[in-house]
N, C-alpha and C positions, 0 to 999 in steps of 0.2 A: 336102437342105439346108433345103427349109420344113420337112420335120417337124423339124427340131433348132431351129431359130428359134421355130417355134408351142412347142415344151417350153420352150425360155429365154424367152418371155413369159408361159407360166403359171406358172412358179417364181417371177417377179417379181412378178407381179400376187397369188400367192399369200405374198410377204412383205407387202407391204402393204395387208392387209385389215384386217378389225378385231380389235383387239387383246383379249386374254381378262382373267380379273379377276388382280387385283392380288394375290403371295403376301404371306404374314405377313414382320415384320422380323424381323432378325435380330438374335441375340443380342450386346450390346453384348462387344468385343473388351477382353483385359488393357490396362491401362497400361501403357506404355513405360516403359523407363529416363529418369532426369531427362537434360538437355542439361549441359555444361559451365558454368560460373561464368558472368556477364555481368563485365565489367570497374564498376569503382566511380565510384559518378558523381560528382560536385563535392562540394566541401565547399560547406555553406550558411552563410549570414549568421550572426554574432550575435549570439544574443537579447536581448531589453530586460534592465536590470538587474531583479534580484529586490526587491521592496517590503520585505523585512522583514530581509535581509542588510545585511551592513558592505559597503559598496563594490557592492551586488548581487553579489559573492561568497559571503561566509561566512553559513550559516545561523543563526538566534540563538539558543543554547542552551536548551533546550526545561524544563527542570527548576533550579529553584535550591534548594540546601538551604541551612536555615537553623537554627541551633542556638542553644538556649536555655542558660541558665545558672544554677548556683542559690550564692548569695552565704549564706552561714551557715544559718538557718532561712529565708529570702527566697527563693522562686525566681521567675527572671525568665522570662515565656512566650518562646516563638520566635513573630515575626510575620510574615506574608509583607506586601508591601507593597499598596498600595489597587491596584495594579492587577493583582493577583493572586488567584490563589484555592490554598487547602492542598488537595493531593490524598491528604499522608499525613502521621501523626505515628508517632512510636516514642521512648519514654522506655526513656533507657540509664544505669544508673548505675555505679559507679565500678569497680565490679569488673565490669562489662562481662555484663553480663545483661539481659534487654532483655523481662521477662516480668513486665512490669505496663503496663496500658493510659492513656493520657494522658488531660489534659481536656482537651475541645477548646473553644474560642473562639469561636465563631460559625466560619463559614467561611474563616478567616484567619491562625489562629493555636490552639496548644496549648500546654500546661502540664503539669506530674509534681507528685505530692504524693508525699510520706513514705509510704510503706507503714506499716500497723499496729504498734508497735513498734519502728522504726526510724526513726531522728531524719536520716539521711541522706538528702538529695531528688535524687533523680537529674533529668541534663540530658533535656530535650527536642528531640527532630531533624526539623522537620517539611522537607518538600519540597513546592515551589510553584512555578505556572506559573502563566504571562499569560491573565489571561481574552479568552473570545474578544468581541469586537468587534461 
């Protein structure tokens, strides 16, 4: 019986001695599969009106065209208005051909002359947006 006692105290005594070095880590494990959905959380408040819509609903149309006109030998320019700027022209004349280039107006507004030989002025179409602010 002491030798079985004196063995069962040097097994013990020999787990808690000093401890050896440290191995390397280990290679990071795959990712699991996702979990299930979470349920959906509250509806939130809402938002202030929008500063540039009808009602802070409707957004304000981003482009306006405006079309020009030519009265006999006369033709009248397309203007966009003072708080706008022309981002495009295109002279269309009557038979729907659109392959002569306008004059433009300053930043605001364009014109169509007569082509060489032809006494027909076609209409002007320019498009215009709000300058920004």
């Amino acid at each position: 019986m002491i030798a079985c006692g004196l063995v069962l105290a040097l097994a013990v005594a020999g787990c808690s001695g000093p401890k050896g070095d440290k191995g390397d880590k280990g290679d990071k494990g795959d990712q699991g599969d996702a979990g299930p959905a979470g349920p959906a959380g509250p509806i939130g408040a809402q938002g202030p009106a929008g500063k540039d819509g009808a009602n802070g609903v409707t957004p304000p149309p981003q482009f306006r065209v405006v079309r020009g006109s030519a009265e006999g030998v006369v033709s009248k320019p397309a203007l966009c208005g003072s708080d706008e700027v022309m981002v495009s022209a295109t002279c269309l004349s009557r038979i729907g051909s659109a392959n002569q280039a306008p004059k433009t107006l300053s930043d605001t507004g364009a014109t169509c002359d007569p082509r060489p030989g032809e006494s027909e002025i076609p209409d002007v179409v320019i498009l215009c947006q709000k300058r920004e602010q």
